[in-house]
C-alpha positions in Angstrom: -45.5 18.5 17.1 -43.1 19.2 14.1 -40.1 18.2 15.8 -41.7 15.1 17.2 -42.9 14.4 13.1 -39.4 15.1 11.9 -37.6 12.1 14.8 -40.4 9.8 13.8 -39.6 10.4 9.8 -35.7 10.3 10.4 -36.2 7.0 12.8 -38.4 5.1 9.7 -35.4 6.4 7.7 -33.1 4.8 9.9 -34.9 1.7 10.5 -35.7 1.5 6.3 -31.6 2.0 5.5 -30.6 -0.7 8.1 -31.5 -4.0 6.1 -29.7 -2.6 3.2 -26.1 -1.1 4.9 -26.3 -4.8 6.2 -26.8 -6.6 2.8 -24.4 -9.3 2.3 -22.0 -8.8 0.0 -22.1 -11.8 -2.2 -19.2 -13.8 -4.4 -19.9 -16.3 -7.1 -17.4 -18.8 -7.4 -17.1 -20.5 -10.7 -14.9 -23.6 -9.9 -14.3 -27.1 -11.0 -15.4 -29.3 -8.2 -15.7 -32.7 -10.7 -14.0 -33.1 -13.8 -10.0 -33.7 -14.7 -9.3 -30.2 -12.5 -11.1 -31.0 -9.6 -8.1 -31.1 -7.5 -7.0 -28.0 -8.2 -10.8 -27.0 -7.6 -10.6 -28.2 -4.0 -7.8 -26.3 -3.2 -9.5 -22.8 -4.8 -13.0 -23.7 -2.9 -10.8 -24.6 0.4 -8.6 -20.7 0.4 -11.8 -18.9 -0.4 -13.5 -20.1 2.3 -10.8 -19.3 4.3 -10.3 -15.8 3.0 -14.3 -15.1 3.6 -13.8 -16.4 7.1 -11.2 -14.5 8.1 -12.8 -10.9 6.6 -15.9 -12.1 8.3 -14.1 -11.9 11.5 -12.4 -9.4 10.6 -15.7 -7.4 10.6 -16.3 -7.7 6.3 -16.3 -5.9 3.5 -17.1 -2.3 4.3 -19.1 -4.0 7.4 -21.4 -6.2 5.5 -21.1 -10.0 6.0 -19.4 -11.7 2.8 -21.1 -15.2 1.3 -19.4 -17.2 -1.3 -22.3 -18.6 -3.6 -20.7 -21.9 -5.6 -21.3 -23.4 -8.8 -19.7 -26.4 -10.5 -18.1 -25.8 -14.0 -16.8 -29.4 -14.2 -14.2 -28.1 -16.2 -16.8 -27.5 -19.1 -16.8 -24.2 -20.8 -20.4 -24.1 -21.6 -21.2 -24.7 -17.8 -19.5 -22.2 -16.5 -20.6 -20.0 -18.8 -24.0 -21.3 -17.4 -22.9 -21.0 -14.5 -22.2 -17.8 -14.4 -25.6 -16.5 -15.8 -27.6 -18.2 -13.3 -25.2 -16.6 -10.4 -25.5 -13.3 -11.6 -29.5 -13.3 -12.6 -30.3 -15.9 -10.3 -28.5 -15.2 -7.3 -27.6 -11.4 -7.9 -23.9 -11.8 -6.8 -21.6 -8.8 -7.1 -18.5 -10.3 -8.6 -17.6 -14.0 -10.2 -14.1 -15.5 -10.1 -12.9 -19.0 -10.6 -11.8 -21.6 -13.0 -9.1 -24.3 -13.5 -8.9 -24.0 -17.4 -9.1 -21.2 -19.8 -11.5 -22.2 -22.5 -14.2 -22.3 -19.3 -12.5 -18.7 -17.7 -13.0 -17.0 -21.4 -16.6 -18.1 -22.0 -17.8 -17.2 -18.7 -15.8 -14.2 -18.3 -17.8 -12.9 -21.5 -21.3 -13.9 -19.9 -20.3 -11.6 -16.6 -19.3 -8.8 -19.1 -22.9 -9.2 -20.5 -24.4 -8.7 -17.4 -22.7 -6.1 -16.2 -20.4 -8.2 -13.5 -16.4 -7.9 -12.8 -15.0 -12.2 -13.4 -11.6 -13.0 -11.7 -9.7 -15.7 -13.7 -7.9 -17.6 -11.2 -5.7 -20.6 -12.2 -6.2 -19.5 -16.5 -3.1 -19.3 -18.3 -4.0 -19.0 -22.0 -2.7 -15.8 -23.3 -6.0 -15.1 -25.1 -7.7 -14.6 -21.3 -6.2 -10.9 -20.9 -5.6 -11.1 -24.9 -7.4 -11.4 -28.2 -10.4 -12.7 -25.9 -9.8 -10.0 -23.3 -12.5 -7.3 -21.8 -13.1 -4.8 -19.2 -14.8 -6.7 -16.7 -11.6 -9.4 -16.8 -9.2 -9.3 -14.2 -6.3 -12.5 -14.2 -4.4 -13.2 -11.2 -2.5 -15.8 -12.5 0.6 -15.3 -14.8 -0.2 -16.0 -18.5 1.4 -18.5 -21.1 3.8 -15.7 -22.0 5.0 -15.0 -18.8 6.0 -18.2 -18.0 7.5 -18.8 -20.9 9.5 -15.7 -20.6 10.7 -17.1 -17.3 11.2 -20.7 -18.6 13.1 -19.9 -21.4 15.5 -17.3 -20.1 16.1 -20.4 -17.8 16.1 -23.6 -20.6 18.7 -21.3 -22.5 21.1 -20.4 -20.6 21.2 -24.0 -19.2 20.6 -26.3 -22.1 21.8 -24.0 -24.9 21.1 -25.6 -28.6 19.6 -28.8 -27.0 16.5 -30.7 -29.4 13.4 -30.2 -28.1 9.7 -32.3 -28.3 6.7 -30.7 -27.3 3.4 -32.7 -26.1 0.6 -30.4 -25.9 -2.8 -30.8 -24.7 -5.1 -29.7 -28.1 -6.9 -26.6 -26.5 -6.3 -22.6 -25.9 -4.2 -23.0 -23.8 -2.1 -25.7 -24.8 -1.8 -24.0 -28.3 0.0 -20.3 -26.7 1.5 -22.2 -24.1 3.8 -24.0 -26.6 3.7 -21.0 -29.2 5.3 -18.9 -26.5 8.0 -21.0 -25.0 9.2 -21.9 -28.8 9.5 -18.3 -29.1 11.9 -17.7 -26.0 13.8 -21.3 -26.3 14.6 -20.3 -30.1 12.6 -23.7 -31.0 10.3 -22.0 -33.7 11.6 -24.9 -36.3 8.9 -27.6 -36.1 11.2 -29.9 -38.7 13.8 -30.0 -35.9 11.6 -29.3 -32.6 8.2 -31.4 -33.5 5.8 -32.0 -31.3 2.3 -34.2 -30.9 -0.8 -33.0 -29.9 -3.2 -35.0 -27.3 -6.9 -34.9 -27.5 -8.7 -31.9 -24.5 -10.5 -32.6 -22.6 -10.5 -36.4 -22.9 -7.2 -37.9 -23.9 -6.8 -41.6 -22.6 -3.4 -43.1 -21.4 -3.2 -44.7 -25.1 -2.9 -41.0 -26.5 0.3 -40.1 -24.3 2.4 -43.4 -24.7 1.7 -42.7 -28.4 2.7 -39.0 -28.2 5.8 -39.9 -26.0 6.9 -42.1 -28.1 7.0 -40.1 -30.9 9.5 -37.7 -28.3 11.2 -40.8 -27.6 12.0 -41.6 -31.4 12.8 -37.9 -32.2 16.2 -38.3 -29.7 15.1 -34.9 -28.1 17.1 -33.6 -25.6 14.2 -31.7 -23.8 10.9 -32.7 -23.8 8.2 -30.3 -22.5 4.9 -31.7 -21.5 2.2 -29.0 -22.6 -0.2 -30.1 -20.3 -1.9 -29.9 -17.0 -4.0 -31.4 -14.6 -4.9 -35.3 -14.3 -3.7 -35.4 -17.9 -0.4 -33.8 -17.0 -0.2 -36.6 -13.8 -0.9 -39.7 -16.4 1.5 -38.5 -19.2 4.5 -38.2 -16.0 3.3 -41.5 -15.3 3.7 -43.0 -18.6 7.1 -40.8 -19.6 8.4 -42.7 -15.9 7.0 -46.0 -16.9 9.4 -45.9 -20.4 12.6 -44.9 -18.6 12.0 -41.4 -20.5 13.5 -39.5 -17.6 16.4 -41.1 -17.6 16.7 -40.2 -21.0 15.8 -36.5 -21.4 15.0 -33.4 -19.5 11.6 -33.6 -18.7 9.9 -29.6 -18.8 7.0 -28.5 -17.7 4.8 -24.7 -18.5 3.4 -24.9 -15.0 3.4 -27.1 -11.8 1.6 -26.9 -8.6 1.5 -29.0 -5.3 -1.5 -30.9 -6.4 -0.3 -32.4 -9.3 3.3 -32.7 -7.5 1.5 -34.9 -4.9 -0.5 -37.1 -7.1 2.6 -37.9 -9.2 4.7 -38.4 -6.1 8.0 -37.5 -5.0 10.2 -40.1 -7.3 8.4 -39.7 -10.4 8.5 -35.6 -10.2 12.1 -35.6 -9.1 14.6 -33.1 -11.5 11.6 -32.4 -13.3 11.6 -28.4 -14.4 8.9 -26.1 -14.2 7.5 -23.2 -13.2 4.9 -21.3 -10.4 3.7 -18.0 -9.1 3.8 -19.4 -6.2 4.2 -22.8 -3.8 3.5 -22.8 0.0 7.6 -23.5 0.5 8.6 -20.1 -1.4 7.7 -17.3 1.5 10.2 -19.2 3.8 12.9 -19.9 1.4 12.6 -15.9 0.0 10.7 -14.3 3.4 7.5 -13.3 2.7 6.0 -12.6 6.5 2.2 -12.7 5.3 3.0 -15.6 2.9 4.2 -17.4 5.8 0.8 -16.4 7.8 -1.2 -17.9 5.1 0.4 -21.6 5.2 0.5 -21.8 8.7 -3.5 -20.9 8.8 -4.4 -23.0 6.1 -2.6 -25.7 7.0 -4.2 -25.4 10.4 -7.5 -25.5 9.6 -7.2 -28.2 6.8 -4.4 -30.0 7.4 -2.8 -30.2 4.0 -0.5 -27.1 2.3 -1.9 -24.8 0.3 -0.7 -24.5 -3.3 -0.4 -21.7 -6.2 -4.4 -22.6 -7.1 -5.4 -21.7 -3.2 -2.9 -18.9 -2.6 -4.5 -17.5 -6.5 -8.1 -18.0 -5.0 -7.1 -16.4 -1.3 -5.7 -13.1 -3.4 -8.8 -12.4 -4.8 -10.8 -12.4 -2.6 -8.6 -10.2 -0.6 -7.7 -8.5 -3.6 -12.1 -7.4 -4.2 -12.1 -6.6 -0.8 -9.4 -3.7 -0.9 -10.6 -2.3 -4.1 -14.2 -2.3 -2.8 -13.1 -0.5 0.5 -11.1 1.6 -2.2 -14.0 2.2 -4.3 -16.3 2.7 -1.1 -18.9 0.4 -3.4 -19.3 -2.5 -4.6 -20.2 -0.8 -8.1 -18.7 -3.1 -11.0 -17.2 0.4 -12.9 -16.5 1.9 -10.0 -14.3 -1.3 -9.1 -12.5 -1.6 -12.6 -11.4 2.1 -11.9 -10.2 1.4 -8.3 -8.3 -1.9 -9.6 -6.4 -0.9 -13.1 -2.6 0.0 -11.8 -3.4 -0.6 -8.6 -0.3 -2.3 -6.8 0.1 -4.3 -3.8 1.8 -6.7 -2.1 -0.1 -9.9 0.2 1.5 -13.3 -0.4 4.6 -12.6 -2.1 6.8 -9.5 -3.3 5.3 -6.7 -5.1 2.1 -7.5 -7.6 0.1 -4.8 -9.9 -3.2 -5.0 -11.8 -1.8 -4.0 -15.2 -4.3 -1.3 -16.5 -4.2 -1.6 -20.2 -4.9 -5.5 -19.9 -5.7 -6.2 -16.3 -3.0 -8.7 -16.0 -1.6 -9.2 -12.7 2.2 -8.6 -13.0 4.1 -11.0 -10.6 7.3 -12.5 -10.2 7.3 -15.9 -11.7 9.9 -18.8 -10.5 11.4 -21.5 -11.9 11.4 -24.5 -10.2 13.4 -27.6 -9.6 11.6 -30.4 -8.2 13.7 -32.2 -5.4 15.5 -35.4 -4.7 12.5 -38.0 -2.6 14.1 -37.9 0.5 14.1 -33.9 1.2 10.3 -33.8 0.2 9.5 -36.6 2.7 11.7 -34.0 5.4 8.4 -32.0 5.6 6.1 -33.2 8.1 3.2 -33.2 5.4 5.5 -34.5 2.6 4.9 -31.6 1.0 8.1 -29.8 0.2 8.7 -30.8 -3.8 10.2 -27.1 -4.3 13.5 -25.3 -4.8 13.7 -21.8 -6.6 16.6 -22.3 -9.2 15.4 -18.7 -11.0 12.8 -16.0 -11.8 11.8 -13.3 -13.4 10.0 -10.1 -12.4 6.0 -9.6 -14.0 7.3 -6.3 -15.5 10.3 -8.0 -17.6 8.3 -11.2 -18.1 5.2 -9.8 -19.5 3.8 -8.4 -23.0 4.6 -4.8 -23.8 1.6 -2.7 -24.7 3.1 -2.9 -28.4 3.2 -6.9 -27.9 0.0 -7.4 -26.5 -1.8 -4.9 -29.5 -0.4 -6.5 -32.3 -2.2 -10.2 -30.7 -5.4 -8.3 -30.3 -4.6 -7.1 -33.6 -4.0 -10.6 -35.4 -7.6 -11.4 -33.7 -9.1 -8.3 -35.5 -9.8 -6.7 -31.9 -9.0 -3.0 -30.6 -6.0 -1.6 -29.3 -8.1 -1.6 -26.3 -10.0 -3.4 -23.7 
């Protein structure tokens, strides 16, 4: 009778446990499916859903089923932020990443850190994201303003040496450190002989970038570096082609991705500089096997390439997975413990979750964009790319010094 009572008790055990070893494990995603981003949102939604597909074949995330749960910032920092409340008290989901800008990837990232949730910044390059406006419960993939700059400029001065510069920036976070950094590695501090013109964020209007180029135009630059990104980034290349600008000066850009490479179109984007973390065409032209594996699946099952925004998206969901099976939990401190220094290598060479910031280091590369004929070589018209340099995430990144004295100039702690 007392062994019968003790299999009965161990089988309601069993049979109590079972629902909850099978829980789905469930992702917010925090994206900008309307609004000037919402390209790069589709190609974000389109790579998660292709990540969460495969490790749902795959057998899951410690074997529970994983569920992306999808939310529309619209590029709108007080909607994501809105966003991200009602995700994490509405729809209990155990980790929140996203975002196409970083004004809307700071102020959700700080509602997530309120409630006690880990937020991924995926296509954010502000350095304020893993900076002044930095936390514990942020994690960036993407390379910040500094990094690319540090690339960029290494680049711009060995090859253009004392040219003039113009700078058009977007009038937001990340338009602001974006230019602050690359005058600080092109030697371009001197705003009498570099100026620049700001355009309104987040609704400039085609009238606000022939004025701003204009003003490039008049200033006999040698270089002028378009600070902005996006559909605003596609209309100013649109207007600087319109003027005959590019036949005039080097045209620059922080950052570039496929997306905005197709919508401008082969002949407008041609010589144009810039740089990328990543681009579908880099893992053939520098062998990256599993870099490879994701293109040819992606473009399989949507018919289009994937770009730096996807491949961002499609690490970090890959990226949670490996710390949680790490971890053994999906326990938010248990996870910032199993991510900080943690290195690893998926779409490209090596990558590390830097523990003192939580930036991802990565190789960034400069980028040439190529002549119209080799990009319409590529069955999908899709290869704008060729690598002309880089610079590894460990040289292109802050120092700890570096990165305390801008937490310090935003009276914030040495310390996350």
């Amino acid at each position: 009778m007392k062994r019968r009572a003790i299999l009965l008790a161990g089988l309601i055990l069993c049979i109590a446990s079972f629902p909850l070893m099978a829980e789905t494990i469930r992702l917010g995603f925090n994206y900008p499916e309307s609004g000037r981003y919402k390209n790069l949102g589709l190609q974000q939604r389109l790579a998660a859903f292709l990540a969460v597909n495969e490790i749902n074949e795959a057998g899951g995330i410690l074997g529970r089923e994983v569920e992306l749960v999808i939310r529309n910032t619209a590029g709108e920092p007080e909607r994501g932020a809105t966003n991200t409340e009602e995700l994490i008290r509405e729809e209990n989901v155990d980790m929140i990443f996203g975002g196409a800008s970083s004004a809307v990837t700071i102020a959700s990232g700080k509602v997530a850190k309120k409630l006690g949730r880990l937020y991924f910044g995926t296509t954010t390059s502000a350095n304020a994201t893993t900076g002044s406006e930095g936390h514990d419960h942020m994690f960036r993939e993407y390379p910040n303003a500094w990094m690319t700059a540090n690339a960029l400029g290494h680049y711009l001065t060995e090859n253009f040496g004392d040219a003039n510069y113009f700078y058009v920036t977007a009038d937001y976070t990340w338009g602001h450190s974006s230019e602050a950094s690359l005058r600080a590695f092109t030697n371009t501090t001197d705003t009498e002989k570099h100026p620049h013109a700001m355009t309104p964020f987040p609704r400039a209007l085609i009238r606000d970038f022939r004025k701003a180029l204009e003003a490039a135009e008049a200033s006999n630059a040698d270089v002028v570096v378009l600070v902005l990104y996006g559909d605003d980034l596609v209309r100013a290349l649109q207007v600087a082609y319109e003027m005959g600008l590019k036949d005039k000066v080097q045209i620059v850009l922080p950052n570039v991705t496929l997306g905005i490479a197709q919508a401008v179109g082969a002949t407008i984007l041609e010589g144009v500089i810039s740089t990328t973390p990543w681009e579908w065409m880099i893992p053939y032209q520098l062998d990256f096997p599993r870099g490879q594996e994701f293109v040819e699946a992606f473009t399989q099952e949507y018919g289009v390439r994937p770009t730096s925004t996807a491949a961002t998206a499609y690490g970090i969901v890959y990226e949670y997975k490996s710390a949680v099976e790490r971890a053994g939990t999906t326990d938010t401190e248990a996870l910032i413990k199993a991510l900080e220094g943690h290195e690893y290598t998926l779409l490209k060479d090596r990558q590390q979750w830097r523990a003192f910031d939580h930036q991802n280091l990565q190789t960034v590369y400069v980028v040439r964009s190529k002549p119209r004929n080799q990009v319409l070589d590529d069955e999908l018209r899709s290869d704008f790319f060729e690598v002309v340099g880089s610079l590894e995430g460990g040289k292109a990144a802050q120092t700890l010094e570096q990165w305390q004295a801008e937490r310090a100039a935003a009276n914030k702690p040495p310390y996350l």
